[in-house]
C-alpha positions as semicolon CSV with decimal commas, in nm:
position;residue;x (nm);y (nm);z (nm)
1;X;-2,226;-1,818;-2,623
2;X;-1,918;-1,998;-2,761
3;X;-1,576;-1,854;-2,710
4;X;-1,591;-1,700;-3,092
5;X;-1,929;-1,522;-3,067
6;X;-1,931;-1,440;-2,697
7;X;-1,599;-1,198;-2,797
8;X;-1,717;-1,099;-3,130
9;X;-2,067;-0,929;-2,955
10;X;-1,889;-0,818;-2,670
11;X;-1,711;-0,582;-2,903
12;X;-1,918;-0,277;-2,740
13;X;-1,690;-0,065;-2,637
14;X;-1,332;0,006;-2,526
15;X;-1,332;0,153;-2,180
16;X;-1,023;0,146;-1,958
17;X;-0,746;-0,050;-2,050
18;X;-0,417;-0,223;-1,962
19;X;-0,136;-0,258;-2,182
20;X;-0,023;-0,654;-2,232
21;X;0,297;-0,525;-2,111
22;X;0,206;-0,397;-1,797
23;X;-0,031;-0,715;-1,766
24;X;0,240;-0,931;-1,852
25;X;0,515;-0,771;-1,620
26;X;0,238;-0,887;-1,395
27;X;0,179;-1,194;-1,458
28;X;0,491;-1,300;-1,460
29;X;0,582;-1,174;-1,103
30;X;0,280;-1,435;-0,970
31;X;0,282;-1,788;-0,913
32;X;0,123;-2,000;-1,238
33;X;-0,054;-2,178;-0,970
34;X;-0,461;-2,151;-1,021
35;X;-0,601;-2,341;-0,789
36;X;-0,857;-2,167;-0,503
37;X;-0,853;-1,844;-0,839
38;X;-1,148;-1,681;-0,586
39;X;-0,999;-1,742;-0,292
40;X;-0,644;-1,576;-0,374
41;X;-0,838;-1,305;-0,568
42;X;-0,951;-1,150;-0,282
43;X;-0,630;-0,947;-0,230
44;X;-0,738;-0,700;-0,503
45;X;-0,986;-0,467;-0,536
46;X;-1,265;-0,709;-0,532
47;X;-1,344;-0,936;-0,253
48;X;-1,439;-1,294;-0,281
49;X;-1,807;-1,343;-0,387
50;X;-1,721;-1,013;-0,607
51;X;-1,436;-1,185;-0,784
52;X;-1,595;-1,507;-0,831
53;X;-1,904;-1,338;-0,987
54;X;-1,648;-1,134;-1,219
55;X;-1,500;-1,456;-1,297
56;X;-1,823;-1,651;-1,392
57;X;-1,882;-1,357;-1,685
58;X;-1,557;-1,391;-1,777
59;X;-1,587;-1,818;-1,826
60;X;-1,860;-1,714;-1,958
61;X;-1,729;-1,496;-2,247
62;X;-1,427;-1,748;-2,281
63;X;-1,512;-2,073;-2,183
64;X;-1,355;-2,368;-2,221
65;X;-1,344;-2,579;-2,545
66;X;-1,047;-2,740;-2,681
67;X;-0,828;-2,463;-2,471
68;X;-0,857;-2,415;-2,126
69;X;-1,108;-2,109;-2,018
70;X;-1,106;-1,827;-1,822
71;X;-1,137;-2,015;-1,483
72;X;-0,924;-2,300;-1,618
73;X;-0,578;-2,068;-1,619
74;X;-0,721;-1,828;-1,298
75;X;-0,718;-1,531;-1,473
76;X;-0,919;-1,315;-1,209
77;X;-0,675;-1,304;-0,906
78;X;-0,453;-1,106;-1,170
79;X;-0,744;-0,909;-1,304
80;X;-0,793;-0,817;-0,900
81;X;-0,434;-0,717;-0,816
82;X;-0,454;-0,512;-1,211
83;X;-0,766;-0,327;-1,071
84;X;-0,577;-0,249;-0,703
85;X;-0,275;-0,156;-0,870
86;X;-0,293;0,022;-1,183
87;X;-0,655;0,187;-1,166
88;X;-0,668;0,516;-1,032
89;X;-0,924;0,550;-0,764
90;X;-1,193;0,726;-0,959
91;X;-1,159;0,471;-1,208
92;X;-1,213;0,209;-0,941
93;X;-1,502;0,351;-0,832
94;X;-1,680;0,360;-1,148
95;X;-1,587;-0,002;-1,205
96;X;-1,723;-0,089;-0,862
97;X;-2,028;0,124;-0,937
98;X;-2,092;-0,080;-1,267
99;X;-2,001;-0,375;-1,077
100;X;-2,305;-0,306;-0,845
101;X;-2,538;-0,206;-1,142
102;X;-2,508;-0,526;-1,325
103;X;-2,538;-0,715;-1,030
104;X;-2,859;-0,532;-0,956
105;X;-3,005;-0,601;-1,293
106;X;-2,923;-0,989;-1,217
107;X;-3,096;-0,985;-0,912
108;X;-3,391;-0,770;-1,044
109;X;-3,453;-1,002;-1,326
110;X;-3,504;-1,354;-1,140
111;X;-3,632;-1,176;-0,813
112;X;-3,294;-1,255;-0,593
113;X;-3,368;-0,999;-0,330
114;X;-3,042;-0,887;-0,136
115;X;-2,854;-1,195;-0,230
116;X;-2,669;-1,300;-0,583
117;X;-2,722;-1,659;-0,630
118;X;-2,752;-1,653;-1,022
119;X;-2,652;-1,967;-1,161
120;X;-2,448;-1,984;-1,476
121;X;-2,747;-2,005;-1,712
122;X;-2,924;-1,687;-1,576
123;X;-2,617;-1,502;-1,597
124;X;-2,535;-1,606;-1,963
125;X;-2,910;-1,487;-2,055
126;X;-2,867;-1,146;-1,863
127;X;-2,482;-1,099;-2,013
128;X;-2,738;-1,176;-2,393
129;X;-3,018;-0,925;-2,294
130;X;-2,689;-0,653;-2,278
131;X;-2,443;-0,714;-2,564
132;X;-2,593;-1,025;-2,728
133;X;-2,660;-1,036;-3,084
134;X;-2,986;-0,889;-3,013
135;X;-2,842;-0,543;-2,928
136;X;-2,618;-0,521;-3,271
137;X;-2,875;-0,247;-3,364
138;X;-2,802;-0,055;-3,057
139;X;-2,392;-0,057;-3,101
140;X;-2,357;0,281;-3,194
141;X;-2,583;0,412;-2,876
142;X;-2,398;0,161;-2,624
143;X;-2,064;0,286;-2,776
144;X;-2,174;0,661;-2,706
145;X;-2,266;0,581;-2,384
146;X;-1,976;0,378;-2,265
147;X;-1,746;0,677;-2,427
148;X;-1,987;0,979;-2,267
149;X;-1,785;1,155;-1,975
150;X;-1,995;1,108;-1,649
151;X;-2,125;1,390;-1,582
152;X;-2,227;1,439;-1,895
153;X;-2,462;1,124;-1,830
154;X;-2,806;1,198;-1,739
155;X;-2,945;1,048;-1,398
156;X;-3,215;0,813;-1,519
157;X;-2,932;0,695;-1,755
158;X;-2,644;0,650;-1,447
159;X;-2,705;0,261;-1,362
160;X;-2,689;0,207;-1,727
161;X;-2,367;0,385;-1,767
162;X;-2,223;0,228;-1,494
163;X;-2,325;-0,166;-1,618
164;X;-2,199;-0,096;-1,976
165;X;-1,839;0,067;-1,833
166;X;-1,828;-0,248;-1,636
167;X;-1,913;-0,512;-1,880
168;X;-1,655;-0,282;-2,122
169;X;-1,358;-0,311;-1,832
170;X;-1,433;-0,672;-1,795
171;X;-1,415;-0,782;-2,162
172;X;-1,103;-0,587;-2,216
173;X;-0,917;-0,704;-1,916
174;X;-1,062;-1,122;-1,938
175;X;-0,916;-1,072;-2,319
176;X;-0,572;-0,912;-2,258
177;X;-0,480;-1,134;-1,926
178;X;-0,639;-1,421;-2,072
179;X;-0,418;-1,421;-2,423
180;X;-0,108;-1,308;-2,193
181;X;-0,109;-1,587;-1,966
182;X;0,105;-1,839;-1,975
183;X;-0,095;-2,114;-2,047
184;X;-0,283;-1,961;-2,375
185;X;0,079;-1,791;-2,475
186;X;0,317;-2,115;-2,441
187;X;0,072;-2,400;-2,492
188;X;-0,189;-2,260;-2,723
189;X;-0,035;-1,996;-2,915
190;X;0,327;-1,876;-3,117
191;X;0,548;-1,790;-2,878
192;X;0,875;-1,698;-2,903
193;X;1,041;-1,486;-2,618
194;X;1,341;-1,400;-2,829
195;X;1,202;-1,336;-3,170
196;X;1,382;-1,310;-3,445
197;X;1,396;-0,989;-3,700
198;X;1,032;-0,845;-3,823
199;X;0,930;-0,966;-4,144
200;X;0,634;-0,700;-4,226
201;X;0,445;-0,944;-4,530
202;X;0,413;-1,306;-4,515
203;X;0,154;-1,539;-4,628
204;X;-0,089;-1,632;-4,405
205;X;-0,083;-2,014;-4,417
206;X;0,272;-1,998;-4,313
207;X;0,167;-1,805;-3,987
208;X;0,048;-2,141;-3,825
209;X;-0,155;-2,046;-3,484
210;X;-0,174;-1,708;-3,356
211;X;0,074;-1,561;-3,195
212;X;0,091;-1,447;-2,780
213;X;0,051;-1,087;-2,715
């Protein structure tokens, strides 16, 4: 999955979300440094092995090509301190629940028993059998699902619920802190922190690069 495709199929659902400002207020209240990403993550929500297999999907959905990736500009100790933070509790323990059901389906597809030692290849091809190209048929189902209230959700459907909401959350926040960061906003993207007035219609090939959220 390159950077394009991996965030054009994982277009499955919404889920919870942050607003850039929020995620921005936060980001810019934390050190730029990203070096030992896991290791400082574990302040949040998740602890370490947890955060450093959230932060292998994300690299995996936005890895690096001629931009830095998601590990590159340590987007997951934010995404940790975002999920301690601003999540209610209920809303942390469905993502923690989905957090467990994906890893189960990891483990139950290459026989890993009790531990998670899924290398980046067999997590790319489980993060494809979910909301790769081969489920485009199945949008409108996964989108139901992922939108369904909980206890609305039948029990043999529950794990699957809970690995979609997940795999939702995680898209949505790798995306928003990812485009937010400093890095992607001041290196890779328009930035301007005082902008000038709004000018509503302008051609596009005078737009240049994208602009930071």
């Amino acid at each position: 999955m390159n950077r394009r495709s991996a965030i054009k199929n994982i277009s499955i659902g919404v889920g919870i979300t942050v607003s850039s400002g929020t995620l921005l207020s936060l980001i810019s209240g934390c050190k730029s440094d990203t070096t030992g990403t896991v290791a400082n993550a574990a302040s949040g929500l998740m602890n370490a092995k947890n955060a450093g297999f959230v932060e292998e999907i994300m690299d995996i959905m936005l890895p690096a090509t001629d931009t830095p990736g998601a590990k590159d500009v340590g987007i997951i100790k934010y995404v940790n301190v975002v999920l301690d933070r601003f999540y209610k509790k209920d809303d942390q323990r469905v993502f923690n629940k989905g957090l467990s059901a994906f890893q189960d389906a990891v483990k139950q597809k290459f026989d890993l028993g009790s531990g998670l030692d899924a290398n980046r290849e067999q997590l790319t091809e489980v993060l494809e059998d979910w909301i790769g190209k081969k489920n485009e048929s199945r949008k409108e189902e996964i989108g139901a699902l992922i939108y369904a209230s909980e206890d609305d959700v039948a029990a043999k459907d529950k794990d699957k619920f809970y690995a979609y909401k997940f795999l939702s959350n995680v898209k949505n926040l790798a995306t928003s802190t990812y485009f937010g960061s400093k890095e992607i906003a001041t290196n890779h993207l328009n930035y301007d922190p005082v902008p000038g007035k709004y000018i509503g219609c302008i051609p596009v090939e005078e737009v240049g690069k994208n602009w930071a959220l």
